[in-house]
C-alpha positions as CSV (number, residue, x, y, z in Angstrom):
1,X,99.5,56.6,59.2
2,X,102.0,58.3,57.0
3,X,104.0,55.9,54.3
4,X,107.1,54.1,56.6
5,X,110.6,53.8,55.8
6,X,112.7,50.7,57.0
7,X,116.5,49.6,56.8
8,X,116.9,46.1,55.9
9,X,117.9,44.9,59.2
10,X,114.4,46.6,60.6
11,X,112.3,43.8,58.2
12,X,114.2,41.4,59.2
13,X,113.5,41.9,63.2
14,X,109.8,42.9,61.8
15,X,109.3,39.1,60.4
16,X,111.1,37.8,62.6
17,X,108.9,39.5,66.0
18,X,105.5,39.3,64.1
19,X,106.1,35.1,64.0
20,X,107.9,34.9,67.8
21,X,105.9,37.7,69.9
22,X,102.4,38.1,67.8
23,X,101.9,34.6,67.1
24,X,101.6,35.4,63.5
25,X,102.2,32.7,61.2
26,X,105.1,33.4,58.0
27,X,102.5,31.2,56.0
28,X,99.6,34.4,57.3
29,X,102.3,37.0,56.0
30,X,103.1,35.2,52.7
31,X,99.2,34.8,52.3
32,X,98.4,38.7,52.2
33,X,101.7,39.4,50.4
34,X,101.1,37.2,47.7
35,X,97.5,38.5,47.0
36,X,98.6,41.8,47.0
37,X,100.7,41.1,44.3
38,X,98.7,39.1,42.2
39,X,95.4,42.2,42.7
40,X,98.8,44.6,41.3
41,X,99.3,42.2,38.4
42,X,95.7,42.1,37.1
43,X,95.7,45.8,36.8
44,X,98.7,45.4,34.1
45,X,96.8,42.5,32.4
46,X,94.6,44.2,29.6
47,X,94.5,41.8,26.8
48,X,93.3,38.5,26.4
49,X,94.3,35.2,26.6
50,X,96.1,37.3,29.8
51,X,99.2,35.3,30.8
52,X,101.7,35.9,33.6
53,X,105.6,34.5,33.9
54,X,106.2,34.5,37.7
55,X,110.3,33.9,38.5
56,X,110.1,32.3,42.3
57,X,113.3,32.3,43.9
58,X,114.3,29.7,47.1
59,X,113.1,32.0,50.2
60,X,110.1,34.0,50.9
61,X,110.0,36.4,48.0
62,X,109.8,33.7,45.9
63,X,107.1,32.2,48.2
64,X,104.9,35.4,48.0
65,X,105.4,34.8,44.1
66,X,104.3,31.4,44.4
67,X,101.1,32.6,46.6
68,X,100.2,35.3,43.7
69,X,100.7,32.6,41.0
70,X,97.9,30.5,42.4
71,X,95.4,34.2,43.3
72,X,95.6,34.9,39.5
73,X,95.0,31.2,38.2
74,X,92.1,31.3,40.2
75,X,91.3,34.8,38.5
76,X,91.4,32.9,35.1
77,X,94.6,34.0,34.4
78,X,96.9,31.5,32.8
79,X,100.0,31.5,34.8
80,X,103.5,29.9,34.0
81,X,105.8,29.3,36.7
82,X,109.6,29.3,36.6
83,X,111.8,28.3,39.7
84,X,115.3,29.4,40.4
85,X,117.1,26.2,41.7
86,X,116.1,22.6,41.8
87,X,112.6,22.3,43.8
88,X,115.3,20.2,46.9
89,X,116.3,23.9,47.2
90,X,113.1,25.2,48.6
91,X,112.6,24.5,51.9
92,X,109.8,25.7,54.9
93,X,107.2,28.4,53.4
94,X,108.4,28.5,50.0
95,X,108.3,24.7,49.9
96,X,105.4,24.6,51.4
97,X,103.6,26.9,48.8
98,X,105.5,24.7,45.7
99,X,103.5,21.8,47.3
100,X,100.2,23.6,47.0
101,X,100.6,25.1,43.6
102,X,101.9,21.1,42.9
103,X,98.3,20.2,44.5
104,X,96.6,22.7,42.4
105,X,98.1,20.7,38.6
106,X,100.0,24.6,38.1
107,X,103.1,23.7,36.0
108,X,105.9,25.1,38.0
109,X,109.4,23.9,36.2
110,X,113.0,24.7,37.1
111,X,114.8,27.1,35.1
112,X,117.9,25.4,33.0
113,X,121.0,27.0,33.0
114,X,121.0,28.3,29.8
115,X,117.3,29.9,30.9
116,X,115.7,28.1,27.6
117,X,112.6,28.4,29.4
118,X,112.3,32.1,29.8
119,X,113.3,32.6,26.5
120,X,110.3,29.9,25.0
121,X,107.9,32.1,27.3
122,X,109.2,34.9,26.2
123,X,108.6,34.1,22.7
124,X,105.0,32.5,22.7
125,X,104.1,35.4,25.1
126,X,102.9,38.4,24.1
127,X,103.6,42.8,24.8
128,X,100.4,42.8,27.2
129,X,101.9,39.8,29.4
130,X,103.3,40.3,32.6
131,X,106.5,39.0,34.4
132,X,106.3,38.7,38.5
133,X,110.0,38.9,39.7
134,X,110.2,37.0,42.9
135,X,113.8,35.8,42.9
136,X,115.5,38.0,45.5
137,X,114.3,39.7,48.5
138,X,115.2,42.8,50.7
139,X,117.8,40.6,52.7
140,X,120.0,40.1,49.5
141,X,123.6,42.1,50.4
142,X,125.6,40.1,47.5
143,X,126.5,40.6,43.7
144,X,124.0,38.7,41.9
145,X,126.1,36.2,39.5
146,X,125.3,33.3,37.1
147,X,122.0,32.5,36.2
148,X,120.2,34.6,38.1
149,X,122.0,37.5,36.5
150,X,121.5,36.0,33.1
151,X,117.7,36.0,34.0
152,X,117.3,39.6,35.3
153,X,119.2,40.6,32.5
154,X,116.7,38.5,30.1
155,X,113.5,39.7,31.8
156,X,114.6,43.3,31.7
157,X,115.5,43.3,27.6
158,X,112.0,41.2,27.1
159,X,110.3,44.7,26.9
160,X,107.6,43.2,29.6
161,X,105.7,44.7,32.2
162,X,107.5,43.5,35.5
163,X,106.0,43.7,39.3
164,X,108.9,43.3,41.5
165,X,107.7,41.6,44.9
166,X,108.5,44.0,47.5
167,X,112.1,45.0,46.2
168,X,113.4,44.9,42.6
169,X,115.5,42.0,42.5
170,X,119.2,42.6,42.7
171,X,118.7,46.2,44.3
172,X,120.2,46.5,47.3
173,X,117.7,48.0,50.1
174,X,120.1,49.9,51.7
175,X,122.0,51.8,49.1
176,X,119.3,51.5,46.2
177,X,122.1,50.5,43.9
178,X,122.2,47.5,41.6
179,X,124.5,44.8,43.1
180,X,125.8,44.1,39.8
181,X,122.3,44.0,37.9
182,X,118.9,44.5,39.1
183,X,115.2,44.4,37.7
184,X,113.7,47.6,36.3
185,X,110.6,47.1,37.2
186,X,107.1,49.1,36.4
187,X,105.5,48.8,39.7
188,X,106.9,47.7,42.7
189,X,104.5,45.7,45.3
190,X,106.9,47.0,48.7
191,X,105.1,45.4,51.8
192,X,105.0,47.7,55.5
193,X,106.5,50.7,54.0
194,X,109.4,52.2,51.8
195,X,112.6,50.3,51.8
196,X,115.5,52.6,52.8
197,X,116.9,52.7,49.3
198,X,114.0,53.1,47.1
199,X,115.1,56.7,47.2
200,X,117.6,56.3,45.0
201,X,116.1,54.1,42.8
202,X,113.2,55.0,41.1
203,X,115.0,53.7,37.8
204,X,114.6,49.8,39.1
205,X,111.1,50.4,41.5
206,X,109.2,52.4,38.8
207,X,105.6,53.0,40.7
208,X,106.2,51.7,44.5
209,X,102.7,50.3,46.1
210,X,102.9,49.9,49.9
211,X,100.8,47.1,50.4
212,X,99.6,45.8,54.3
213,X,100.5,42.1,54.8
214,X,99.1,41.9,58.4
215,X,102.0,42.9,60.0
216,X,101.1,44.6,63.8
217,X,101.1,48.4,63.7
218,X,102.9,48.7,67.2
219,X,105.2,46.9,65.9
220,X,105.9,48.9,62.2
221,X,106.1,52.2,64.3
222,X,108.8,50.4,66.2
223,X,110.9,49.8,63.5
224,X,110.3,52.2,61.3
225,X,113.7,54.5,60.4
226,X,112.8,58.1,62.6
């Protein structure tokens, strides 16, 4: 099957009729995106002690971060997590994976809002680290403000190798343009297919990898953009 191409309205009907008419769960979804991205990640990690910085965000992006954080500490990587928002924030699958990395003794910490953590890991880390953006997905349609700016901003002059989960966060999906500031990332992890937009962006994707989450064939030839 040649590489598909969807609008952002297309994955959201795709998650939203996987769950409600092929019975499969968001958790299942999450599960194969997440290990996607943490087999991407150990291909960057070439030095040793290998660390990875993963940046989890309050919905499902930040959820498939969360499920990669927990494939690499099981890989022997040592893995720092940093949340977005307060952990109240996170709520359904992303909560639910917070309480397993929780279970699991992974120190997952909230980021402050002058982002003092990011800058300690930053500094203790080294060149061959990696940083797993998972703060915003493909449904983002907003000007990223605040701290989350502030953090993009930081990750992208830290001279890191990033892997954006599934979109570069702060790219719109549509247009492929920055709303306001976006990760430039080295590879991109994009789940199903292409997202409209990556077209014009190859400065923010870098490498795209189309990885398969589970989702039902039919159902990507459905939605697909003709």
């Amino acid at each position: 099957m040649n590489t598909l191409t969807f609008s952002r309205d297309a994955l959201r009907e795709l998650d939203r009729r996987a769950v409600e008419e092929f019975h499969i769960p968001i958790l299942v979804l999450m599960e194969n995106a997440g290990r996607a991205v943490a087999e991407t990640t150990l291909r960057h990690l070439h030095k040793n002690p290998r660390r990875a910085l993963v940046l989890a965000g309050q919905g499902n992006n930040g959820g498939d971060g969360l499920v990669a954080a927990r494939h690499l500490h099981n890989a022997g990587i040592v893995v720092s997590i940093l949340l977005l928002a307060e952990r109240d924030y996170y709520r359904d699958a992303a909560a639910t994976q917070l309480a397993i990395v929780d279970a699991m003794n992974m120190h997952a910490e909230s980021l402050s809002s002058d982002h003092a953590e990011l800058r300690d890991w930053l500094v203790d880390s080294n060149t061959g680290d990696v940083l797993i953006d998972g703060l915003f997905g493909t449904g983002l349609s907003r000007t990223v403000e605040g701290l989350a700016a502030d953090v993009i901003r930081a990750a992208n002059a830290s001279r890191r190798t990033i892997i954006a989960i599934d979109i570069p966060s702060g790219l719109d999906a549509e247009t492929g343009q920055p709303l306001g500031v976006a990760i430039r990332a080295a590879e991109t992890v994009s789940f199903c297919g292409l997202k409209r937009g990556f077209a014009q962006a190859q400065g923010y994707t870098g490498k795209v990898t189309v990885a398969d989450i589970g989702a039902p064939r039919e159902l990507l030839l459905q939605l697909a953009a003709k």
